[in-house]
C-alpha positions as CSV (number, residue, x, y, z in Angstrom):
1,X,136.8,110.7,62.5
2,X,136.7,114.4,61.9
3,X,139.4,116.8,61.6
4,X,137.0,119.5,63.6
5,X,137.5,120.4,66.7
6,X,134.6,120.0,68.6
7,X,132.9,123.4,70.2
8,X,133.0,121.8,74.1
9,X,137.2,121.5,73.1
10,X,139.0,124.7,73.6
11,X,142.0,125.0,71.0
12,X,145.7,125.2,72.5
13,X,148.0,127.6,70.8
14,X,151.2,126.2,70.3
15,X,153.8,128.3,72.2
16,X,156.4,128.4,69.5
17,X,153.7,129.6,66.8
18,X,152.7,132.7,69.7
19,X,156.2,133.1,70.4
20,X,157.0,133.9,66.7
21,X,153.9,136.0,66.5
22,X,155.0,138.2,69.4
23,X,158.3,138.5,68.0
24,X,157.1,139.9,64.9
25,X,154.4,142.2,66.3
26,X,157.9,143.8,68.9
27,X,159.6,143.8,65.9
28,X,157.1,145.5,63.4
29,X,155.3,147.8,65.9
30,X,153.2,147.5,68.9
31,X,150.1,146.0,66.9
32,X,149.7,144.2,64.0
33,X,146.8,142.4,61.5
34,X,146.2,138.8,60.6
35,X,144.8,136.5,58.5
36,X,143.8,133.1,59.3
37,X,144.1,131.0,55.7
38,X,143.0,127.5,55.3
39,X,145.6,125.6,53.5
40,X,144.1,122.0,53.5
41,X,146.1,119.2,54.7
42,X,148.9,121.4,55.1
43,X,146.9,123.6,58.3
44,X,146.4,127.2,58.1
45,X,148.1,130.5,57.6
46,X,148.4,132.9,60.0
47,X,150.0,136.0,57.6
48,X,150.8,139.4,59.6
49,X,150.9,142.6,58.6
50,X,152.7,144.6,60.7
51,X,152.4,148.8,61.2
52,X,155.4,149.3,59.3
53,X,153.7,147.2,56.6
54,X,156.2,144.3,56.9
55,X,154.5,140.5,56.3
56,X,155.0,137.8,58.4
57,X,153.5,134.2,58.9
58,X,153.1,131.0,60.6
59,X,151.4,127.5,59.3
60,X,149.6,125.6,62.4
61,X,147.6,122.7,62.0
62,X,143.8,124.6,61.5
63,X,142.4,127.7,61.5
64,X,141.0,126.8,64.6
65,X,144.8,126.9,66.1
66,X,145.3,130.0,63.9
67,X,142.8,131.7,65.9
68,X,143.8,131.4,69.2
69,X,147.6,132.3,68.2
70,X,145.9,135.6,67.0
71,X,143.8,135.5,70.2
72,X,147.0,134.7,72.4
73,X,149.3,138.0,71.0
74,X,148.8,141.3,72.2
75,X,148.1,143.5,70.0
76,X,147.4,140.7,67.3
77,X,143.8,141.6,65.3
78,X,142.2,139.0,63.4
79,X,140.8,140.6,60.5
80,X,140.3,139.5,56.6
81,X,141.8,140.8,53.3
82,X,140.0,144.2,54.0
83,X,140.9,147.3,52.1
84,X,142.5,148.3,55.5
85,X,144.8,145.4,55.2
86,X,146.1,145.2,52.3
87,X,146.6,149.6,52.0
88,X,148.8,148.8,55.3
89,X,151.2,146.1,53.5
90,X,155.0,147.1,52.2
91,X,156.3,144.8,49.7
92,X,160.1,146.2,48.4
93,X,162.2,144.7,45.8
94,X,163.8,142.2,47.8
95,X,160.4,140.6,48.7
96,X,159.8,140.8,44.9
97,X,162.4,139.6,43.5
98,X,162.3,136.7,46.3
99,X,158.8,135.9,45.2
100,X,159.8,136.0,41.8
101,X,162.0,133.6,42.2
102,X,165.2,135.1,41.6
């Protein structure tokens, strides 16, 4: 049995990972960037960029399902790590030092 989603299936975005989405892109302006990462077994990766350069994300269960919670938000552009992208992202020292594990 395959973990792909047949073409003839349409994907289902869960409502608590478009729910989260939306609540980032109202709380980080009125549009937003993501990208869909494959994580293997573990899903996908939806990371947002929001236009006050914050990052936010969700893990669903494919990129597939990543997708369409892009697809379902308002205001939610599916792109890549694009020059665009990535010139838009704010890290500060919290997020740093957080990363850094301190």
């Amino acid at each position: 049995m395959s973990d792909q989603t047949p073409a003839s299936q349409s994907v289902v975005a869960p409502p608590s990972a478009v729910n989260a989405a939306r609540r980032f892109v109202a709380e980080h302006g009125k549009t937003g960037r993501a990208v869909v990462q494959y994580l293997g077994r573990k899903g996908a990766r939806v990371t947002m960029v929001g236009e006050d350069g914050a990052l936010g994300d969700v893990v669903v269960k494919d990129v597939a399902t990543g997708e369409a919670v892009v697809a379902a938000v308002e205001g939610l552009e599916l792109t890549g790590w694009d020059r665009e992208t990535t010139a838009q992202v704010r890290i500060g020292p919290a997020h740093r030092h957080r990363m850094a594990g301190r």
